[in-house]
Each structure stands twice: as C-alpha cells, then as structure tokens.
N, C-alpha and C positions, 0 to 999 in steps of 0.2 A: 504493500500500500504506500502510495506517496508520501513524503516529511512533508505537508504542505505549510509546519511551522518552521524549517528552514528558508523555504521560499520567503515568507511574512519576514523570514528575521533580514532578508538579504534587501528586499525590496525595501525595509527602512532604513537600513544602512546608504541604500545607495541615494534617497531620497535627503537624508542628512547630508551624506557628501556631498552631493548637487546643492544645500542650502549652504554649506559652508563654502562652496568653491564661488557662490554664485555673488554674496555679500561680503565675505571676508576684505578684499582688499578698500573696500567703502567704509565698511568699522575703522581698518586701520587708518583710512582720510579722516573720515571724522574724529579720531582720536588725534592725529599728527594736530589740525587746526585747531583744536582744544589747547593743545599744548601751545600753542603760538599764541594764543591767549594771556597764558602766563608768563607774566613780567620779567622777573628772574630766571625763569628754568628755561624760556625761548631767548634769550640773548646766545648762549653757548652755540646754538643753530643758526642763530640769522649772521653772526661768527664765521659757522662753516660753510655757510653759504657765499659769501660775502669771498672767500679762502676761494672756494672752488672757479669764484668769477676771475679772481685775478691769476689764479694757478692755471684758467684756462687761457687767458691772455699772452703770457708766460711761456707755454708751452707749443701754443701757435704761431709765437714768435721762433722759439728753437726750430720746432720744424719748418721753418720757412726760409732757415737760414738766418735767422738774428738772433739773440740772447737776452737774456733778464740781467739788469741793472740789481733790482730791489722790490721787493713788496712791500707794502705799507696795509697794516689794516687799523680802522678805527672802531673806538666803543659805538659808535650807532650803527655801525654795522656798514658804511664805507669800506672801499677800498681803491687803494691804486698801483698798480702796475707798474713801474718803468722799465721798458726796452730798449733795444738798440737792432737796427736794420729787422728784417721781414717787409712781410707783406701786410702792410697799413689797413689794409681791406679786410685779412682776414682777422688779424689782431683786434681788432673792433668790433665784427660780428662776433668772435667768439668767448667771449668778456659771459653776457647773458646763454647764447646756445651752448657753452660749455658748462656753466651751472646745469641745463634741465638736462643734457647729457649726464654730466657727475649723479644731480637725482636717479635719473631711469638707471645708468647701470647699479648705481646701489644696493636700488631697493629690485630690480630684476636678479643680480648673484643672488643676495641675500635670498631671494626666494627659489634659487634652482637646488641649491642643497645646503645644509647647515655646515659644512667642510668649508664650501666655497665661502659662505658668510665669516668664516673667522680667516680667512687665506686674503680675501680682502679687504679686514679690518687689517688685517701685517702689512701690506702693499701702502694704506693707507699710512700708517703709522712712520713708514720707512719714506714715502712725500713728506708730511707734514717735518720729518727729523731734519730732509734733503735741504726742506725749505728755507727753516732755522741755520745752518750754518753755512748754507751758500747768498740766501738771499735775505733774512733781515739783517736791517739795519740800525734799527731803534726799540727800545727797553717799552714801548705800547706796544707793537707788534710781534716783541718776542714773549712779551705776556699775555696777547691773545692766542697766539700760535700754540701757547703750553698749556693753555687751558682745552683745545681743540687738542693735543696729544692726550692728556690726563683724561679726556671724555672718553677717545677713542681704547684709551689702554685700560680704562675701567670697566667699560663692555664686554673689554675680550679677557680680565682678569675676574669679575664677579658675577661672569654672567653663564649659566648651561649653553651648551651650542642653541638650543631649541630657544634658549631665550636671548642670544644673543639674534639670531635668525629674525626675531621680531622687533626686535631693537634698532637693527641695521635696517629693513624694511621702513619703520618707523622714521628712520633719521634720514633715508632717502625720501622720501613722499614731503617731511619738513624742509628739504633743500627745496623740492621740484615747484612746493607749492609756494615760495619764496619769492623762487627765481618767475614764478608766476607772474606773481606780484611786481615785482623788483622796478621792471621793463617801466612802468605807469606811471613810476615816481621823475618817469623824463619829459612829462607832459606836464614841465612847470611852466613854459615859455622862456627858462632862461640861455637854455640851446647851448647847453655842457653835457657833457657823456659820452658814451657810446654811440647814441643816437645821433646826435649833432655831428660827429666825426664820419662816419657814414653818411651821414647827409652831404658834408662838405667835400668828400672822395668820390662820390657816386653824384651828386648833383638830386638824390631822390630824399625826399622830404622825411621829414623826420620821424614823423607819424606811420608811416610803411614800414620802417625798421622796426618801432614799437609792437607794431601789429601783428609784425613777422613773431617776433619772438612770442608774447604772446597766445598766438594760435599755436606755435611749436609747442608750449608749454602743456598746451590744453590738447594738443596730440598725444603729447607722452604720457600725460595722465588716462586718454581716453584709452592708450595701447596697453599699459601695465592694468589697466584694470579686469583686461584678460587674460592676465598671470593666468597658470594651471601652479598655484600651490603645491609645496614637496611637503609631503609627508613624513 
C-alpha cells in the first residue's frame, strides 16, 4: 500500500522551500534598510561603501595604465580618490558602478557557499591591509580604514560560516542599497563629482550619468533577488 504520508511530508517541505527561496532575499533588504536607519551601527557601512567607491576609482585607474596617489575617506561618508594617468572616462564612471559591483558580488559569493563567504571576507581583509600601507595618507583615513578591517575581521572571527554567510549577504545589499542612493546626492546643482566630470568629458549632461547608475543599481538589486540560496 502507498506511504501517502511520505508524499504529504515531501510536498510540505518543498512548498517551505519555495517560500523560503521565494522571500528570503526581500527579508534580508528589509532588514539591511533597517539597519541604515540606525545612526551609529550604519556609519561603519556607509564607510565601506564610500571604501569600495574610491577603491573602484583606484583600481580603474591601474588597469588603465595609471596609479593611485592616495585615498582619502571622511566621517560622513565622502570620499576621494587621487590618480595619476588612465583613462578619465572610465575612472569617473566607475567611482559609483564599482560600488553596486562591490555590492552584487558580495552578497552573490556570500550566497553561492558558506566556504566562498569566508574566502572573500580574507580577499577582502588583504585590500583593505593593501590599502592602509600603500595608499593612506592621513591618521582620518587610516582610522576609518581600521575600523572597516576590525568589522570585517570580526565576522570572520565570531561568527559560524552559516552566520557569517548572512552577515556578508547583509553587508553586500547595505553597500548596493547605498551606492543606490549615493548617485542622487549629485543633483545639488552644484556640478562637483563624478557626474559633472563625465558630463564635462562626454559633453552628456549630468542627469544621464545619474540615471545610468541609478537604474544599474536597481538592476542589480532586481538580479540578486533571484539568488537560488545555498543551503
């Protein structure tokens, strides 16, 4: 005679996994913007965020053929870059698109295996060490920069792989939704940033460049939230 109560037990299980596959990564959004809420515990992120803008700038310049001078980061969450030789155009665009890059791939390892989550928490740790002896300059930025070590090295020291996994998740979706953000605060009228500087290399207004990043932002968000979750 049939188990028809194994069948029952498998058809709930699967219908569990489908609810958890289906909202989990929208829990973790709405928990990330929770947290950006709070005053003190969201500076250390709007921080790494802020880290990954100008480490993208930085980085776009090396492979362009030019070099990083310095980093500079500030308590409200500024940042600036200085280079030498690259490409103007790309150094500019990738200020912002290398922040919701930095986001997506984060919080995408963090979710393909709990291995990978602490393999890029070490990667991470060994930039941010790179960054400190080659490229600050000044005792603010080398005290933001080690508070963004100390976050990162306390993750991967007090945390389980399965909770570090949700943590790195968590801390990629807090960049992504950020650098979301970030792009809008150039619609001051005062025609400084990234935006302006592409505006004045391309001849295309300043508002496009906005918009671009922007929609990118809200791409990458709309692609991670078809993660398939690792188990």
């Amino acid at each position: 005679m049939p188990d028809f109560s194994k069948n029952t037990s498998s058809s709930s299980d699967s219908k569990k996994l489908s609810f958890n596959q289906r909202y989990q990564f929208w829990l973790l959004f709405i928990f990330a913007i929770i947290v950006l809420q709070i005053p003190i515990i969201s500076i250390p992120f709007k921080w790494l965020e802020s880290y990954f803008h100008e480490i993208s700038h930085g980085l776009t310049a090396v492979f362009t053929g030019g070099s990083i001078v310095r980093i500079q980061l500030f308590p409200n969450g500024a940042g600036l870059c200085t280079t030498r030789g690259g490409s103007s155009f790309l150094i500019s665009l990738m200020g912002y698109g290398g922040a919701i890059i930095w986001g997506g791939l984060l919080f995408s390892l963090a979710s393909v295996h709990r291995n990978i989550a602490r393999v890029f928490s070490i990667v991470l740790l060994c930039l941010l060490t790179t960054s400190i002896l080659l490229w600050v300059r000044d005792l603010l930025t080398l005290f933001i920069v080690l508070v963004l070590v100390l976050l990162v090295a306390a993750q991967l020291r007090f945390s389980s792989h399965k909770a570090l996994q949700k943590l790195l998740q968590v801390t990629g979706l807090l960049v992504l939704i950020n650098s979301l953000m970030s792009p809008l605060y150039l619609l001051d009228g005062q025609a400084k940033g990234d935006g302006a500087a592409l505006a004045n290399i391309t001849l295309i207004p300043e508002i496009v460049w906005v918009t671009l990043w922007f929609v990118s932002a809200l791409f990458m968000t709309y692609r991670l939230s078809k993660t398939k979750f690792a188990r």
